[in-house]
C-alpha positions as CSV (number, residue, x, y, z in Angstrom):
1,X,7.1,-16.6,-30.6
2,X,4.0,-15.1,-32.6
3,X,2.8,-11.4,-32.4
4,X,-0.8,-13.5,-31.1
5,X,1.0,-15.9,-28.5
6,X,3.2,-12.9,-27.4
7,X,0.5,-10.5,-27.2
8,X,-1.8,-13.4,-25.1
9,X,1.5,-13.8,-22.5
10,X,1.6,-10.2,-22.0
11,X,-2.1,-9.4,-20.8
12,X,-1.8,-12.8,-18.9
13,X,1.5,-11.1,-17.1
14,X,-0.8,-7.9,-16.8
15,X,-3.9,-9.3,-15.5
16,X,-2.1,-11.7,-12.9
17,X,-0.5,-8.8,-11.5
18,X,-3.6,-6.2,-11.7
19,X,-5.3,-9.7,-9.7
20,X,-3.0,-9.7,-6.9
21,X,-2.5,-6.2,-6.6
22,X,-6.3,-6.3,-6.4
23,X,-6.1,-9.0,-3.8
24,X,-3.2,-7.1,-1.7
25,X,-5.7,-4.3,-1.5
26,X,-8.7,-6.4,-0.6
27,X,-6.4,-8.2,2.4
28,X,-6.3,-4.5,3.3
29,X,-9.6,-3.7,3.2
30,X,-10.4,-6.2,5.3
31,X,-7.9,-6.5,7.6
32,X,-9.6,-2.8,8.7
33,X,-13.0,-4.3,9.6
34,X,-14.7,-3.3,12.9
35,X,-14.3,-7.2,13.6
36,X,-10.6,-6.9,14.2
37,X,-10.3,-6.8,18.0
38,X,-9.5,-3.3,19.3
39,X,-10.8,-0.2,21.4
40,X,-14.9,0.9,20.6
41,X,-15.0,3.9,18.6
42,X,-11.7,2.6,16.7
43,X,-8.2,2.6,17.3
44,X,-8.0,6.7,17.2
45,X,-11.3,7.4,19.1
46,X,-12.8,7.8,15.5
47,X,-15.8,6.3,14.5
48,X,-15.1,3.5,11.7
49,X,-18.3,3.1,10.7
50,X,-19.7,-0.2,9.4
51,X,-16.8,-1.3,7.4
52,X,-13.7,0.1,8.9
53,X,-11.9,3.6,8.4
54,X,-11.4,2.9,4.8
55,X,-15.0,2.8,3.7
56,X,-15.3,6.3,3.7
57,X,-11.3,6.8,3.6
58,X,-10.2,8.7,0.9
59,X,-6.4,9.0,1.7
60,X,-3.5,7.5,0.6
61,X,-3.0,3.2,1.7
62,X,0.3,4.3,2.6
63,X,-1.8,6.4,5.4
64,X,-3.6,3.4,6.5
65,X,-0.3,1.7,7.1
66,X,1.2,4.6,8.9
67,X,-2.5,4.0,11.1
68,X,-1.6,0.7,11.7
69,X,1.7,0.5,12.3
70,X,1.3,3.2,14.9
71,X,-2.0,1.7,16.8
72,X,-0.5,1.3,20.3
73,X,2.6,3.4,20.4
74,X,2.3,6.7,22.6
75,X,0.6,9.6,21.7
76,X,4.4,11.5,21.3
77,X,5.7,8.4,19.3
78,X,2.8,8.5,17.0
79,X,2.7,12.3,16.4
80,X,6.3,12.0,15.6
81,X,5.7,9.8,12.6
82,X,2.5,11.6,11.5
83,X,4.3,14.4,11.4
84,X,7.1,13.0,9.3
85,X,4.6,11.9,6.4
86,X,2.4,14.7,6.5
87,X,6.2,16.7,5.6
88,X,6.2,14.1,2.6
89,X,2.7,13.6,2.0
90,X,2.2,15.8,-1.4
91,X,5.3,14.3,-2.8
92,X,3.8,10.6,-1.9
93,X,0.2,12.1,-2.9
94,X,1.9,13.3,-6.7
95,X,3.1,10.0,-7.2
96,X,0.2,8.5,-6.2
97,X,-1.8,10.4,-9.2
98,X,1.1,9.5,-11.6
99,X,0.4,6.0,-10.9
100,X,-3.2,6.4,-11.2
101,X,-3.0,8.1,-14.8
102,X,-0.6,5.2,-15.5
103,X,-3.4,2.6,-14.4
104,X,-5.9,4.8,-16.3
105,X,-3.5,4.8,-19.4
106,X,-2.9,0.6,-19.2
107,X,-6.4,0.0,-18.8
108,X,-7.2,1.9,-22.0
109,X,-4.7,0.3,-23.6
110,X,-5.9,-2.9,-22.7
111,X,-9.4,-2.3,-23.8
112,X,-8.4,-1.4,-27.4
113,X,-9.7,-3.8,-30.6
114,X,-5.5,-4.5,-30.9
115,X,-3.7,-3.5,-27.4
116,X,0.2,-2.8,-28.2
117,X,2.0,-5.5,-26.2
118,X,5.3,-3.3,-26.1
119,X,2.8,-0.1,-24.9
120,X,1.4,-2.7,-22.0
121,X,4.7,-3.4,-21.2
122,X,6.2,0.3,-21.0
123,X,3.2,1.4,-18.8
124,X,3.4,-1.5,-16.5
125,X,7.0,-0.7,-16.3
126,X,6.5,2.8,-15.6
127,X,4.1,2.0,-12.9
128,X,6.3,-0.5,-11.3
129,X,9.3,2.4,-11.1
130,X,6.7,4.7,-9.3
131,X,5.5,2.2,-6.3
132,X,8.9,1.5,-6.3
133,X,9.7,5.8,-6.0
134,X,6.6,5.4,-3.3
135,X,7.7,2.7,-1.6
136,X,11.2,4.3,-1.0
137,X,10.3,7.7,-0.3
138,X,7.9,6.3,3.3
139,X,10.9,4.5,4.0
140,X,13.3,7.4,4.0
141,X,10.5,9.0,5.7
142,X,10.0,6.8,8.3
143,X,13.9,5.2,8.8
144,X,15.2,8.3,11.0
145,X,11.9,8.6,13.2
146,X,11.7,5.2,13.8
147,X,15.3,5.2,14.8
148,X,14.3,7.8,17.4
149,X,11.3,6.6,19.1
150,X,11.3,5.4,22.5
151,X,12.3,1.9,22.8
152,X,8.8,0.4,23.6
153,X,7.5,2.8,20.1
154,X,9.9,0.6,18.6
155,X,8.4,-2.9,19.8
156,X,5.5,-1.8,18.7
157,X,6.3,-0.2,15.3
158,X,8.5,-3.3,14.6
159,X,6.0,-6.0,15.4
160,X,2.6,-4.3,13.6
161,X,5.0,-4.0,10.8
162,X,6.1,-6.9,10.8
163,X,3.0,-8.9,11.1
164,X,1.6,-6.3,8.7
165,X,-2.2,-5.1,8.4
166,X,-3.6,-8.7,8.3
167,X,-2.4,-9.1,12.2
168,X,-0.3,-12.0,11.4
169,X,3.1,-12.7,10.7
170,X,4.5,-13.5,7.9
171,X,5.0,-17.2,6.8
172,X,8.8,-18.4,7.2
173,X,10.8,-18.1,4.2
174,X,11.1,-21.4,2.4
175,X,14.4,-23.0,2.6
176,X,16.7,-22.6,-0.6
């Protein structure tokens, strides 16, 4: 395989994957409209404004999702888990800017007269390990509170998880 066709097949790799990323966020976005169907004033007596909480939302998505995921549970359910993240919250937050130097870095990189296809890779890499080091530290976050919550808190944590912040479940696996 050429240096050219090689080079082509990695920014290909890199802008599919900067596309659905872009997309996932989007779905997000959203999926946090005033049109979804809830309470007036939004789901936490805040207003929303026009186009949802994010709009003017400058916190983490993984916050967003802990908002979601706790709409509907009881006030001592919810502040159980809010409490839980805000504990982790400036570890989450420092990854958070790691990745976003990492973005900052690729995107650079991509922009150059001759991008480095072995540079792409290592970045995308990198950034892969960290939502995977974010991903892993709201779940050992969340794991022993959810455990711990009233059994109803658990309905409801389970099934706005599961249907995740689009307000549908997931499609069925396909069969192997």
């Amino acid at each position: 395989m050429s240096t050219t066709k090689r080079t082509k097949v990695i920014l290909s790799v890199a802008m599919t994957l900067s596309l659905a990323l872009n997309f996932f966020f989007l779905g997000w976005l959203v999926g946090s409209s005033p049109f979804v169907p809830g309470p007036p004033g939004g789901p936490f007596g805040r207003d929303d404004g026009m186009f949802g909480p994010t709009a003017r939302d400058d916190r983490m998505p993984e916050m967003w999702f802990i908002d979601f995921v706790t709409m509907g549970m009881s006030d001592n359910g919810r502040r159980q888990i809010l409490e839980a993240v805000e504990k982790h919250a400036d570890d989450i937050r420092t990854l958070k800017e790691k990745a976003d130097e990492i973005r900052r870095e690729t995107v650079a990189t991509l922009l150059e007269d001759k991008p480095d296809s072995e540079r792409i890779r290592q970045e995308v890499k990198e950034l892969e390990g960290i939502m995977q080091q974010r991903l892993a530290a709201m779940h050992d976050t969340l794991i022993p509170v959810v455990a711990q919550l009233d059994p109803e808190d658990r309905r409801i944590f389970a099934t706005r998880w599961e249907s995740g912040p689009g307000g549908k479940p997931p499609p069925p696996r396909p069969p192997r």
